[in-house]
C-alpha positions as CSV (number, residue, x, y, z in Angstrom):
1,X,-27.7,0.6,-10.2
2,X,-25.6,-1.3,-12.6
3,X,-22.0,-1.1,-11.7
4,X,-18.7,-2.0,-12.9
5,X,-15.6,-2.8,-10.4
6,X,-11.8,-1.8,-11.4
7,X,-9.9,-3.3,-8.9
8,X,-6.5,-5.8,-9.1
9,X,-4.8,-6.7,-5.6
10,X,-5.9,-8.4,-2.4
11,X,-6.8,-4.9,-0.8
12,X,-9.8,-4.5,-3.7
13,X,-11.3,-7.5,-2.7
14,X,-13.6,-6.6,0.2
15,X,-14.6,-3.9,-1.6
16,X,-15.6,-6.1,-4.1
17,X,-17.7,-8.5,-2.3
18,X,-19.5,-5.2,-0.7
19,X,-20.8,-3.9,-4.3
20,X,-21.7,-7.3,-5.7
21,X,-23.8,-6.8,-2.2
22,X,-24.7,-3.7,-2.6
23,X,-25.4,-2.7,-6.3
24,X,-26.3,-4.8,-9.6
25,X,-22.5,-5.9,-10.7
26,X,-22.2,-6.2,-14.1
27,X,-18.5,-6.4,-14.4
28,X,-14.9,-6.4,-13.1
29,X,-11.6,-4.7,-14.4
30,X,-8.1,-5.9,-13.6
31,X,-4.6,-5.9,-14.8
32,X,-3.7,-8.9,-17.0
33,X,-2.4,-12.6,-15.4
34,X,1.3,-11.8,-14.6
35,X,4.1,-14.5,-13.9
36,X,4.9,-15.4,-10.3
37,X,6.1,-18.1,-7.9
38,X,9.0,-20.4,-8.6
39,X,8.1,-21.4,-11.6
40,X,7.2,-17.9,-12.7
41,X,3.4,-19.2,-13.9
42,X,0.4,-16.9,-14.9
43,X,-1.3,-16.4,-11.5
44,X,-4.4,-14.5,-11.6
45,X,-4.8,-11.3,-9.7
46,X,-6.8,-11.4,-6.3
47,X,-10.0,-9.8,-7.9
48,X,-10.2,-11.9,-11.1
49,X,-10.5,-15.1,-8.6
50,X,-12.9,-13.3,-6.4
51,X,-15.3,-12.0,-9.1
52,X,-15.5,-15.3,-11.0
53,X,-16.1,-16.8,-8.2
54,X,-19.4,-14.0,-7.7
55,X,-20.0,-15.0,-11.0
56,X,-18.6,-12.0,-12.9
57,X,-17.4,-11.2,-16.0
58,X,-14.0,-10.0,-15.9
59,X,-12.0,-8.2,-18.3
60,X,-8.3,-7.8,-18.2
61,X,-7.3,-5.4,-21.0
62,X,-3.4,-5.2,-21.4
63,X,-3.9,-1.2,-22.3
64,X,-6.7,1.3,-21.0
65,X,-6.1,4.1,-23.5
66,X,-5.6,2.5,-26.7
67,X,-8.1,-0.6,-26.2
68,X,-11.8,-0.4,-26.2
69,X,-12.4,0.1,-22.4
70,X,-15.1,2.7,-23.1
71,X,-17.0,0.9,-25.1
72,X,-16.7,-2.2,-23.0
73,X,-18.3,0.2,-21.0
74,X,-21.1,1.3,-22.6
75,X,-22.2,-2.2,-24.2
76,X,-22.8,-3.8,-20.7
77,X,-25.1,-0.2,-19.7
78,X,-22.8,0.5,-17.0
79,X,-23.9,3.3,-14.8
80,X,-20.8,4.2,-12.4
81,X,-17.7,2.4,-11.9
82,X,-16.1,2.1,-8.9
83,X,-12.2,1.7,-8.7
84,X,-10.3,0.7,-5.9
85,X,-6.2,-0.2,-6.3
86,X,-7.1,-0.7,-10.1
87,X,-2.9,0.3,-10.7
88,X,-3.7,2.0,-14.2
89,X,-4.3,6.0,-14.8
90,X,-8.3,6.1,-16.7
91,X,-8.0,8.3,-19.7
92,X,-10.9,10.6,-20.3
93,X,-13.1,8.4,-22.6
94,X,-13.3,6.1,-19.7
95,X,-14.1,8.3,-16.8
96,X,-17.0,9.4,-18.8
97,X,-18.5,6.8,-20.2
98,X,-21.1,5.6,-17.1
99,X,-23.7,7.6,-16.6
100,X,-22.6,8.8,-12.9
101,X,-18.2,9.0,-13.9
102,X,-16.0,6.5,-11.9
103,X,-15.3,6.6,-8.6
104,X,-12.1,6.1,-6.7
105,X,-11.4,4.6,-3.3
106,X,-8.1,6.0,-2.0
107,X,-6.7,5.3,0.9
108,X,-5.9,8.3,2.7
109,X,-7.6,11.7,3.9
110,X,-7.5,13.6,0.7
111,X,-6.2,15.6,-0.1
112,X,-3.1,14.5,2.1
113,X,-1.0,11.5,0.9
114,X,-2.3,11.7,-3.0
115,X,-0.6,9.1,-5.4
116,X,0.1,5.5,-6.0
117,X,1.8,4.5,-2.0
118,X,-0.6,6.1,0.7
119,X,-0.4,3.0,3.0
120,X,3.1,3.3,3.1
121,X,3.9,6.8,3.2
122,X,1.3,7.2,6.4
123,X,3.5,5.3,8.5
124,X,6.8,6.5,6.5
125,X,5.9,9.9,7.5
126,X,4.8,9.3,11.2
127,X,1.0,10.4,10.3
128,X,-1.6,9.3,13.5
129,X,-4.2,8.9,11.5
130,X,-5.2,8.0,7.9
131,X,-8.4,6.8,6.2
132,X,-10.8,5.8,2.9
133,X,-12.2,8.4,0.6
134,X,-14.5,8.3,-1.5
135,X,-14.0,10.8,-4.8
136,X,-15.2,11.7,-8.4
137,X,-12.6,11.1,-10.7
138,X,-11.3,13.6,-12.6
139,X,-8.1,14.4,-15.3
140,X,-4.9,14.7,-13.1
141,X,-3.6,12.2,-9.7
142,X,-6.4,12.1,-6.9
143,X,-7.5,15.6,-7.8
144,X,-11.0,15.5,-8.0
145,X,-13.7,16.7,-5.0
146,X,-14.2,14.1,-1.9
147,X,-17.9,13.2,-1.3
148,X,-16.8,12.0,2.0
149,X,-14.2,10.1,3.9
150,X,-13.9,7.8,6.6
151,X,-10.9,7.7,9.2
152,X,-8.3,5.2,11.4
153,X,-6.0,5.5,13.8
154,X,-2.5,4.5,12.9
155,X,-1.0,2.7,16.1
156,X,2.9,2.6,17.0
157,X,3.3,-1.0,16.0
158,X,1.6,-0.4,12.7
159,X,2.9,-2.0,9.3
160,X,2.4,-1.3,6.0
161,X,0.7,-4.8,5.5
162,X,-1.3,-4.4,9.1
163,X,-2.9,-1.1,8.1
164,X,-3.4,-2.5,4.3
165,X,-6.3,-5.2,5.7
166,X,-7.7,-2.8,8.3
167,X,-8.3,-0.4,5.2
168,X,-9.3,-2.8,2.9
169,X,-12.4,-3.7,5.2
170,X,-13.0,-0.1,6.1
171,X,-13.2,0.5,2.3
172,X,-15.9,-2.5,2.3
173,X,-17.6,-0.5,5.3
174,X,-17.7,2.8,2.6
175,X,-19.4,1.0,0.1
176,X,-22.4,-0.8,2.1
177,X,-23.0,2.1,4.0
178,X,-22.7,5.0,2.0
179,X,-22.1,4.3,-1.8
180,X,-25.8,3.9,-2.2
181,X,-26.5,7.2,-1.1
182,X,-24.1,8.7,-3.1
183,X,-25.2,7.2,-6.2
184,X,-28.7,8.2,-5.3
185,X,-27.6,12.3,-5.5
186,X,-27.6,12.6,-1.6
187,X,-24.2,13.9,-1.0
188,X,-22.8,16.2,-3.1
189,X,-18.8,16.1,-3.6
190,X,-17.0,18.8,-1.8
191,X,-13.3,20.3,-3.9
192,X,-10.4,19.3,-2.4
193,X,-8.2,22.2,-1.0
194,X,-4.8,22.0,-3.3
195,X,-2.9,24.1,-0.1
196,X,-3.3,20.8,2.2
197,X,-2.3,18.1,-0.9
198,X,0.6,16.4,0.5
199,X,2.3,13.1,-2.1
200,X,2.7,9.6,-1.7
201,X,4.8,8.9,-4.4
202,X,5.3,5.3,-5.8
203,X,8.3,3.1,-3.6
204,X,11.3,2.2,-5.5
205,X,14.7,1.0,-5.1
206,X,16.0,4.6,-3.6
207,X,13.3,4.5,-1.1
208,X,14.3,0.8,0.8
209,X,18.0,1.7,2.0
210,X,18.0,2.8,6.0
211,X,20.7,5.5,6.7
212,X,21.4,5.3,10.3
213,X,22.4,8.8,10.9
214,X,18.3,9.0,11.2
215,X,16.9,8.8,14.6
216,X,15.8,5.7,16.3
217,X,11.9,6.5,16.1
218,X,12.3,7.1,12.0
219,X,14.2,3.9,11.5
220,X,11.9,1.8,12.8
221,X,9.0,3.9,11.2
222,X,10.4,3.1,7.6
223,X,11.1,-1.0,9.1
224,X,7.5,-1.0,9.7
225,X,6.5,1.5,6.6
226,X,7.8,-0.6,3.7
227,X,6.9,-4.4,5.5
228,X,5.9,-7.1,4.5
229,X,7.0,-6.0,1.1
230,X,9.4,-4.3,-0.7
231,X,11.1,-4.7,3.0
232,X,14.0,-1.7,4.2
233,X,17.3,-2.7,4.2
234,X,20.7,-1.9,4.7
235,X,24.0,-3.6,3.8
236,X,26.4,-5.7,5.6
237,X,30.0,-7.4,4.5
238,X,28.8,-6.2,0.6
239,X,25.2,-8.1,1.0
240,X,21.9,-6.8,1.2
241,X,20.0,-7.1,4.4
242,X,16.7,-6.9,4.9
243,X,15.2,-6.3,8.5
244,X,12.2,-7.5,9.1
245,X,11.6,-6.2,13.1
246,X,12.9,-3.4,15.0
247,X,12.0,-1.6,17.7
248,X,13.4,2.3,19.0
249,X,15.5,1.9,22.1
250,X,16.3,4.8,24.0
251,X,18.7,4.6,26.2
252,X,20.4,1.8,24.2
253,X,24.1,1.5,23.2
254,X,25.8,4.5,22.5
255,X,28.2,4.8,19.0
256,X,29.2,5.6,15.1
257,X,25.6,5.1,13.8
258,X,25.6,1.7,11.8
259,X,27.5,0.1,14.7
260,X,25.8,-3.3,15.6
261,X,25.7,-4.0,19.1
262,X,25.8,-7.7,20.5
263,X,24.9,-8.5,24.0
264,X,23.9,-12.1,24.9
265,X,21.3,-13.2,22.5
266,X,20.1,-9.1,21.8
267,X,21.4,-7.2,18.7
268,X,21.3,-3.3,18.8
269,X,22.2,-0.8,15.9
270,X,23.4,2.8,16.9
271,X,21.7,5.2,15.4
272,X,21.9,9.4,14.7
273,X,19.9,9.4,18.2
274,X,19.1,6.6,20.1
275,X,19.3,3.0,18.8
276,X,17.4,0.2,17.3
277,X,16.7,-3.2,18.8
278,X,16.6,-5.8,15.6
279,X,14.4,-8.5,16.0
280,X,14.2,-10.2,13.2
281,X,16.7,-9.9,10.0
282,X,16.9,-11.4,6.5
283,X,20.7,-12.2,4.5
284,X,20.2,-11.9,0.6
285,X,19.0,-15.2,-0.5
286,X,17.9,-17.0,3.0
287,X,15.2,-16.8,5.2
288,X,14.1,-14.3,8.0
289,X,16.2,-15.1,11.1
290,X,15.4,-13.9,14.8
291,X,18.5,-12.3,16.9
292,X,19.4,-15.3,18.3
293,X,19.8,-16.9,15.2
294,X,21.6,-14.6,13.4
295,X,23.7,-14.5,16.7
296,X,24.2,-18.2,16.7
297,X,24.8,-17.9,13.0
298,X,27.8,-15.6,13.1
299,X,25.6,-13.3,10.4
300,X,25.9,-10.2,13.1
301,X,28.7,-9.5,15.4
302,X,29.6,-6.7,17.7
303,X,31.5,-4.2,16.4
304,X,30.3,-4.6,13.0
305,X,29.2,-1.7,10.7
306,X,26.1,-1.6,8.4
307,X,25.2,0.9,5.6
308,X,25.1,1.5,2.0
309,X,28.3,0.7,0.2
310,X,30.3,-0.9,3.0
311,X,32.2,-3.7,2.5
């Protein structure tokens, strides 16, 4: 079966590696070389450096629905494309140009946590377990029918970076194991049902600010729900702060939520209910510091109050 990857971050690559394993690949899609580092050079996505090192061709078109994608397609006898964290919506011309449609690996039980942040919103929204599916893809976000899906337990500590890798090689799992049976005609795609479709919306700007009238167990859900990167923050003396480690406490200290909470070389928050133990906290413009360091440091003191807007 001669197949075509779409694929851009670190998360596609296992996935990659499996169908250069698993089926005849002919070629890989990703988004364009974009500037990074210090010294803001061209830096290749993951995917690009793992399929020419398989010895791929790789294409990079700057726009899928005005460029030629289809026909890139077409000219290299592609027979299904399989698209995992590709970051680009497929017009129609593409989806149909293999033989077999593309097919998407998403990263969550659909239909629940459809759109462009599953990984996130699983642990944003206190879910116990998420997974990979495997679906057609069809006109409109996530929508088409599943042929089948494959799950994992969220545990307590779980970030958004932690749960990332684990799905990345349970993605690689999917497509050893059951892709070529799929693209075979032995499982047949089953609809999704639209009254269970819950959204996992992109993560912007809105979505990194902590508001500590929430309770303990939801603060340190979103901590771990938006690390490594973006990071949640809050604000302190007119500065941004980004924490990096927290953990629910709770019978902890008792007060306005936002209150910080010094006690030897510990740091608590106060929180709608409960508090938060802060581990490990980042100033604008410095490194991440542990308690004791931002202790030593004189960058959190007792009786200090954190939130949006405060001075």
């Amino acid at each position: 079966m001669r197949t075509a990857f779409f694929g851009t971050p670190d998360l596609a690559v296992p996935a990659l590696r499996a169908l250069a394993r698993t089926t005849q690949l002919v070629g890989v899609v990703c988004q364009p070389d974009r500037p990074a580092g210090r010294g803001m050079k061209l830096q290749p996505p993951a995917v690009k450096t793992a399929a020419l090192e398989l010895g791929v061709e790789v294409h990079q078109p700057v726009k899928v629905r005005t460029g030629r994608l289809d026909e890139w397609l077409r000219e290299r006898g592609v027979e299904a494309v399989i698209v995992f964290a590709y970051g680009r919506i497929l017009p129609p011309a593409v989806l149909s140009a293999p033989r077999l449609g593309c097919l998407n690996l998403h990263a969550s039980l659909l239909p629940r946590l459809r759109g462009a942040a599953p990984i996130q919103w699983a642990i944003l929204t206190g879910e116990r377990e998420t997974g990979i599916s495997l679906m057609q893809m069809a006109e409109g976000l996530d929508v088409g029918p599943v042929y089948l899906s494959r799950k994992l337990m969220i545990s307590e500590d779980e970030t958004a970076g932690s749960l990332a890798e684990k799905l990345a090689h349970l993605g690689a799992e999917l497509i050893h194991r059951d892709l070529p049976g799929v693209l075979e005609g032995g499982l047949l795609p089953t609809p999704q049902d639209e009254r269970l479709a819950t959204w996992a919306p992109p993560i912007t700007r809105e979505h990194l600010e902590l508001d500590w009238t929430w309770p303990a167990a939801r603060i340190t859900a979103w901590v771990r729900g938006l690390s490594p990167r973006p990071g949640a923050q809050t604000h302190w003396r007119g500065k941004l702060l980004r924490i990096g480690h927290a953990l629910p406490v709770e019978d902890g200290p008792a007060g306005r939520p936002g209150t910080v909470r010094v006690s030897g070389r510990r740091i608590w928050v106060c929180c709608g209910a409960g508090a938060v133990e802060l581990l490990h906290a980042q100033l604008e413009g410095r490194k991440m510091l542990s308690a004791g360091d931002l202790i030593n440091g004189r960058v959190l003191q007792d009786g200090e109050q954190l939130g949006p807007g405060l001075p």
